[in-house]
MIMAR-433796 format. One record per residue (C-alpha): x, y, z; residue number from 1; chain; residue in one letter. Coordinates in Angstrom, 2 decimals, m for minus. Layout:
BEGIN
((X,Y,Z),NUM,"A","A")
...
END
This chain:
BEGIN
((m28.90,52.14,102.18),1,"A","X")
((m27.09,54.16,99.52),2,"A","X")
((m24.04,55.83,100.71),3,"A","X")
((m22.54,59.19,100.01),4,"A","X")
((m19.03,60.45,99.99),5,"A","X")
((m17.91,63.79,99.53),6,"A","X")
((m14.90,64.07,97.42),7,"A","X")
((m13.37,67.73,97.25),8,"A","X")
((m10.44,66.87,94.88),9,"A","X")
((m9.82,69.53,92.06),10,"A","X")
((m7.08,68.89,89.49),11,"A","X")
((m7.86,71.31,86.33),12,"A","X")
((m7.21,75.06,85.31),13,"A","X")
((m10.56,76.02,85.86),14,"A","X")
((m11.86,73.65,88.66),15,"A","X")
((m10.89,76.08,91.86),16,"A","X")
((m14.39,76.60,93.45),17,"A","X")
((m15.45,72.62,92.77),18,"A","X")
((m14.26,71.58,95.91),19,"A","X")
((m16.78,72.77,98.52),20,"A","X")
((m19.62,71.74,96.04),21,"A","X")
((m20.10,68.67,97.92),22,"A","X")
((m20.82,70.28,101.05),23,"A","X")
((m23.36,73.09,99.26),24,"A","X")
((m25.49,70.26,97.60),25,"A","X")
((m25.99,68.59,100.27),26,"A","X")
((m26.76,72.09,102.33),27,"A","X")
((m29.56,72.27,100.34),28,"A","X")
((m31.27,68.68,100.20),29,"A","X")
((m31.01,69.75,103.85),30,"A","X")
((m32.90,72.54,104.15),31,"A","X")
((m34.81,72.62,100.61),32,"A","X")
((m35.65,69.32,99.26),33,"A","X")
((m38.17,67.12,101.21),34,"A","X")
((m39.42,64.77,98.64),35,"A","X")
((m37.89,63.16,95.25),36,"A","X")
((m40.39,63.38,92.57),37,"A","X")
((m41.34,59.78,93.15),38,"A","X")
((m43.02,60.88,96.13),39,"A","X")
((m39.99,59.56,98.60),40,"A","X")
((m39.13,61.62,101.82),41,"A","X")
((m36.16,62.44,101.81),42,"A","X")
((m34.78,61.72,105.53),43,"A","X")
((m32.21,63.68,105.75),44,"A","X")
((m30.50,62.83,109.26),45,"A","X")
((m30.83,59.21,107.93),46,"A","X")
((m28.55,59.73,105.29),47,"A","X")
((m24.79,57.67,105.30),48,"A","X")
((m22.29,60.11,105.17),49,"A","X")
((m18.29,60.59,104.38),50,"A","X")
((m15.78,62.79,103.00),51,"A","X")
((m12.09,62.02,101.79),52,"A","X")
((m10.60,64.38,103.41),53,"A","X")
((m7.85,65.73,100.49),54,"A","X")
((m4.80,68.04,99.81),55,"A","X")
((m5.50,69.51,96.82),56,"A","X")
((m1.91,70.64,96.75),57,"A","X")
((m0.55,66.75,96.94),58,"A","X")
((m2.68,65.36,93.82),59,"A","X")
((m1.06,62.19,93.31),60,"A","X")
((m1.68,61.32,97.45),61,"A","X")
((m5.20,62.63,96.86),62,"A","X")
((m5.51,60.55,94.16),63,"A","X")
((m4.43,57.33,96.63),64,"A","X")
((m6.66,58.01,99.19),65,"A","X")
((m9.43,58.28,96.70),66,"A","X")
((m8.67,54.81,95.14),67,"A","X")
((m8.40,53.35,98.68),68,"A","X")
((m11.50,55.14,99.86),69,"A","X")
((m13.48,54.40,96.92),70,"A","X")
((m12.44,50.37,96.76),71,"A","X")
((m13.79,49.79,100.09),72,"A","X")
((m16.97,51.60,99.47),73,"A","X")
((m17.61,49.24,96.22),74,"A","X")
((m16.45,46.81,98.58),75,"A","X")
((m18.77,47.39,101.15),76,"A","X")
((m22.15,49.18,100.13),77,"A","X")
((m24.22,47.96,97.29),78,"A","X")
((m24.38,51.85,96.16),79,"A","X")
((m22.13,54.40,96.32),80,"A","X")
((m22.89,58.38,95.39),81,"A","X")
((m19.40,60.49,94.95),82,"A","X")
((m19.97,64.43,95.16),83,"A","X")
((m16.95,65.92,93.59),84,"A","X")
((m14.88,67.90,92.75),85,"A","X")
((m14.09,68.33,89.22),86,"A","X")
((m13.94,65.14,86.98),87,"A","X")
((m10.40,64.24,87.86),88,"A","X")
((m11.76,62.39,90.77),89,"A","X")
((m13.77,60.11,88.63),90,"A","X")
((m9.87,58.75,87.22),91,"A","X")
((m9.48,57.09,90.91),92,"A","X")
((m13.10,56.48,91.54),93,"A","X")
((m13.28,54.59,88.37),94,"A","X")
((m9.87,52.38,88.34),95,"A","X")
((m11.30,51.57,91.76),96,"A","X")
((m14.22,50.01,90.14),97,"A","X")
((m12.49,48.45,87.69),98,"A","X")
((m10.28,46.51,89.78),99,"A","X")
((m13.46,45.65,92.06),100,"A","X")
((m14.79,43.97,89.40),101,"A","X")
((m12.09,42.05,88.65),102,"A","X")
((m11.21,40.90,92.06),103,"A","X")
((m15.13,40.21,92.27),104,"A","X")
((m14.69,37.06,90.17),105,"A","X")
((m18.72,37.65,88.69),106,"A","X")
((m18.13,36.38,85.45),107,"A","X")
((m19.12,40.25,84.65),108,"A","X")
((m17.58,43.24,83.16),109,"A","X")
((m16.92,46.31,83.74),110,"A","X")
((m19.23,48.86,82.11),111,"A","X")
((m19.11,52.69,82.07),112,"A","X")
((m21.53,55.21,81.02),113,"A","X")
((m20.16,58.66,81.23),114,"A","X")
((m22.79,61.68,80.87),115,"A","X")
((m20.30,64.89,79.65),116,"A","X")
((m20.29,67.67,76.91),117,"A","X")
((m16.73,66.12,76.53),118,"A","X")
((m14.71,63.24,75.67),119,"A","X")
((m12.11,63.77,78.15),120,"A","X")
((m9.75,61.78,76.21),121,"A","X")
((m6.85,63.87,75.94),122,"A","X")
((m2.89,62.47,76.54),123,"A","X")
((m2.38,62.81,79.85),124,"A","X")
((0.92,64.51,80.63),125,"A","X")
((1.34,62.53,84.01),126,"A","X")
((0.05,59.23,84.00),127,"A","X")
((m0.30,58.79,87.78),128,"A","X")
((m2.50,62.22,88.35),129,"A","X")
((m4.59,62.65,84.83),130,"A","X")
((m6.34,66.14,85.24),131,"A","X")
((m10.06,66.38,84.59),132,"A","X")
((m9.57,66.62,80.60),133,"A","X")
((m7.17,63.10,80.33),134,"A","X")
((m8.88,60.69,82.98),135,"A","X")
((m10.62,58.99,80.76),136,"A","X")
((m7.87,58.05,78.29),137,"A","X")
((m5.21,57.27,80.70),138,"A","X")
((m8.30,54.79,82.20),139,"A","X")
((m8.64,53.41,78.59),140,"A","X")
((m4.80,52.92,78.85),141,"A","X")
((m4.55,51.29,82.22),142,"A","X")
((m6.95,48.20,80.89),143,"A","X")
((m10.24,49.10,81.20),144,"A","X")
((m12.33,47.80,78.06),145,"A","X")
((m13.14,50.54,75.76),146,"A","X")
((m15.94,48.61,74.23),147,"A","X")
((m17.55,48.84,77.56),148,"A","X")
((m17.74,52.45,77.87),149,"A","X")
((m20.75,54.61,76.46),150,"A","X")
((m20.16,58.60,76.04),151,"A","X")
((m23.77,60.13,76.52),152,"A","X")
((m24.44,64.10,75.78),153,"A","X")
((m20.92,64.70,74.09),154,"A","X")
((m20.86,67.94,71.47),155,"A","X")
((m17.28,69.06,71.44),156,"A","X")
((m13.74,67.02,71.28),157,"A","X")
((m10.34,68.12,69.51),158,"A","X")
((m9.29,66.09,66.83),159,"A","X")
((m6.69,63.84,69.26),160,"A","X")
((m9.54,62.55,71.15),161,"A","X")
((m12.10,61.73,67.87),162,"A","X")
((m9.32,59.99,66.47),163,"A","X")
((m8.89,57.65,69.70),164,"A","X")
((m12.34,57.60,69.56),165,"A","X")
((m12.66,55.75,66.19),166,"A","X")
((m9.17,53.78,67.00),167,"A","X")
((m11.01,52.36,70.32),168,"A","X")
((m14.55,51.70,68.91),169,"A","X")
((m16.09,53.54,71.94),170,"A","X")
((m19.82,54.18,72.18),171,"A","X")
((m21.11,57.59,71.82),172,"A","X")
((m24.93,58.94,71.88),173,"A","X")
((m24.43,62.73,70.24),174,"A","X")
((m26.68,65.30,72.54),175,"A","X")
((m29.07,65.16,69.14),176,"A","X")
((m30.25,62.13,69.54),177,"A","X")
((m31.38,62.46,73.35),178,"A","X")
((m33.43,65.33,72.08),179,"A","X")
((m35.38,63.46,69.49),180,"A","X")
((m36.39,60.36,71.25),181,"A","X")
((m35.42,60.43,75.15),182,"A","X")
((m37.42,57.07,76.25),183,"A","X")
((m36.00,55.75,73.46),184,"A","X")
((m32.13,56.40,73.91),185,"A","X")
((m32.95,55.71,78.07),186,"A","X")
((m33.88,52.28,76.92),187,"A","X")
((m30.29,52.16,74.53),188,"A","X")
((m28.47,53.39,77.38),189,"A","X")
((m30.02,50.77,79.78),190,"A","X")
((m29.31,48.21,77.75),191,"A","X")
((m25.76,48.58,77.27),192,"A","X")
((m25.17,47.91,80.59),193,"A","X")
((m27.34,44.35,80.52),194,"A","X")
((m24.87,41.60,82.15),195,"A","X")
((m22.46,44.19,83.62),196,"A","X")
((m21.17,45.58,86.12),197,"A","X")
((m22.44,49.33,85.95),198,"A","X")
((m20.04,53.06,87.21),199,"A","X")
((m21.85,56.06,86.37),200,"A","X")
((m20.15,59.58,85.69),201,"A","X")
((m22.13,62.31,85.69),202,"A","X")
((m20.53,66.00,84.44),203,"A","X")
((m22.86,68.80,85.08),204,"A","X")
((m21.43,70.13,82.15),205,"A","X")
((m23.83,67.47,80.26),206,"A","X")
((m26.75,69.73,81.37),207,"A","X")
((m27.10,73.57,79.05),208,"A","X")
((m25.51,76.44,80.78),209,"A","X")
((m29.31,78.26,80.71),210,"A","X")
((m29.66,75.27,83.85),211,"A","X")
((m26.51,74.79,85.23),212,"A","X")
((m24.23,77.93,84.40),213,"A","X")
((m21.56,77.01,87.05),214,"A","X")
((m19.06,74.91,86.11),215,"A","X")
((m15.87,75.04,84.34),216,"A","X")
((m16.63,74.38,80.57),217,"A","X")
((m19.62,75.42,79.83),218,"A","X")
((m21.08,74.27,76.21),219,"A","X")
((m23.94,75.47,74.92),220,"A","X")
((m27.08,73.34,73.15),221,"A","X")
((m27.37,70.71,76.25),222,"A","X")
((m29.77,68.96,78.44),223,"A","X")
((m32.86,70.07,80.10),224,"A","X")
((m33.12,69.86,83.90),225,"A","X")
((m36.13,67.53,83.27),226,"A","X")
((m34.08,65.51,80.76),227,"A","X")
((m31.40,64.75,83.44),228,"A","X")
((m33.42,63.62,85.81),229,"A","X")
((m35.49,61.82,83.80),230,"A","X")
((m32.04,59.95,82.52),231,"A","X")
((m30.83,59.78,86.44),232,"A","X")
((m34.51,58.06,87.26),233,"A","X")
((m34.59,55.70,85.14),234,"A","X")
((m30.36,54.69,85.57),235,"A","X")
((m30.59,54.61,89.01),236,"A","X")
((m33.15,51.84,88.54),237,"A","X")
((m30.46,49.44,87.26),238,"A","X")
((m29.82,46.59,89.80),239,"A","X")
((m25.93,46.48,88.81),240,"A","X")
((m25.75,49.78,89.61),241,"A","X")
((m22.47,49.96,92.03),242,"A","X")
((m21.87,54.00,91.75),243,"A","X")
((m22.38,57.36,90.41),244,"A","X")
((m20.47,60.65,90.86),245,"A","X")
((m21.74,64.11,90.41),246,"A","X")
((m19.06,66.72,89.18),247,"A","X")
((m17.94,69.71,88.31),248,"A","X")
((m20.20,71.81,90.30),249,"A","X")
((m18.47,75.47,91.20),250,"A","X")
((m20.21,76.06,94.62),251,"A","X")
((m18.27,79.32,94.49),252,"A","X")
((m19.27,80.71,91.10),253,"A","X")
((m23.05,79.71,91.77),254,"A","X")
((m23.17,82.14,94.67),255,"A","X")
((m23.90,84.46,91.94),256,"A","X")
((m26.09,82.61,90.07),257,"A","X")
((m28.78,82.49,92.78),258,"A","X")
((m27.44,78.74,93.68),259,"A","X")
((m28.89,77.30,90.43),260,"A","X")
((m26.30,74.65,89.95),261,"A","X")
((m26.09,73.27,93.04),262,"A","X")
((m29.84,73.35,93.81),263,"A","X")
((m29.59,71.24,90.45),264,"A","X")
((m27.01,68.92,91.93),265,"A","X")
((m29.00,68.23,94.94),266,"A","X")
((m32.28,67.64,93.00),267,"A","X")
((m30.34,65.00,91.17),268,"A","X")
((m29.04,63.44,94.02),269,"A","X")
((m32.42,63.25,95.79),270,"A","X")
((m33.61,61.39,92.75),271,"A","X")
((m30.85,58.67,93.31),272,"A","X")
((m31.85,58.07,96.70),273,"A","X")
END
């Protein structure tokens, strides 16, 4: 059975309201969402539930129990959905992983595919509690293969973090290219992570404003709701899968945008189910 833990850490200028997101989306595959669109029920009292419970006012011992929390979970369930939070969870969720697979002993690597409108790869000014915009480099830093890491839906980074970009050789699939052939950069994506071991992050951010307005950086000119579940459908089909996180969901702000966001966010976690 997949398990889901609810991870209310926040550690950016504009993530306040991203903490209680976990507890709206699943509010609403509650009470609105009986079936996936593969037909499934969705058995709600059935579901394996947790929470971290964080102090958003102690990052760096957030950031511990995260790491802890999320090791055992790789550890001990074959799939593991995170509901953040902003993206700064994914830092602790992700080193996590990456030392699970390494203490695994598979033969395998570790493999990340990271759905965002951004790179997150700036220099982190604290190297122990990276904020949502520097996780990703200061997880490039701490070891984990760069070649191994696929940026999906990105369409704006600052010059710092195209540079690394090129200096690292990381994989990136521009937001273009999803829009011209779909199936065809599914199957890309699907096949990068062949012979690994698979994390997925997903930013909600990735998804255009006109379907998810409420989150922190909103960019213009990205995916459909149809597209992203279409992507999540077809990922969470991968037999390596170990984990996926959902972030950057403002439950707060959405109250005035009729709940769009997080109805979104639930959606795509009933399709992962």
């Amino acid at each position: 059975m997949v398990f889901i833990v609810k991870v209310p850490g926040i550690n950016g200028l504009k993530s306040k309201g991203c903490e209680g997101a976990g507890n709206a989306i699943l509010k609403v595959l509650k009470e609105e969402i009986f079936s996936n669109e593969s037909g499934k029920d969705i058995e709600f009292e059935k579901l394996d539930l947790e929470e971290i419970h964080l102090d958003n006012k102690n990052v760096s011992y957030s950031n511990e129990l995260i790491y802890k929390n999320a090791f055992e979970s790789f550890e001990e369930h074959t799939k593991t959905i995170f509901l953040g939070g902003d993206q700064s969870i994914t830092y602790s969720i992700s080193r996590a992983f990456f030392d699970f697979v390494q203490n695994k002993n598979s033969g395998k690597k570790p493999c990340l595919i990271v759905f965002d409108a951004h790179s997150d790869l700036k220099a982190p000014k604290n190297k122990k509690i990276p904020s949502h915009r520097e996780w990703l480099r200061q997880l490039i830093e701490d070891g984990f293969p760069a070649e191994n890491i696929l940026l999906v839906g990105i369409r704006n980074y600052e010059k710092e973090e195209y540079e690394f970009i090129k200096k690292k050789g990381i994989k990136i699939i521009p937001i273009n290219s999803l829009n011209q052939d779909l199936e065809g950069i599914t199957d890309a994506v699907m096949e990068f992570s062949s012979g690994k071991e698979l994390y997925v992050s997903f930013d909600i951010d990735v998804i255009d404003p006109a379907f998810a307005p409420s989150t922190g950086y909103i960019e213009p000119g990205g995916l459909t709701s149809g597209q992203a579940i279409y992507l999540l459908q077809r990922i969470n089909k991968i037999k390596n899968l170990h984990g996926i996180d959902i972030v950057e969901i403002n439950s707060e702000k959405d109250a005035k945008n009729n709940n769009l966001t997080v109805k979104l966010g639930a959606k795509l976690l009933s399709e992962l189910l």
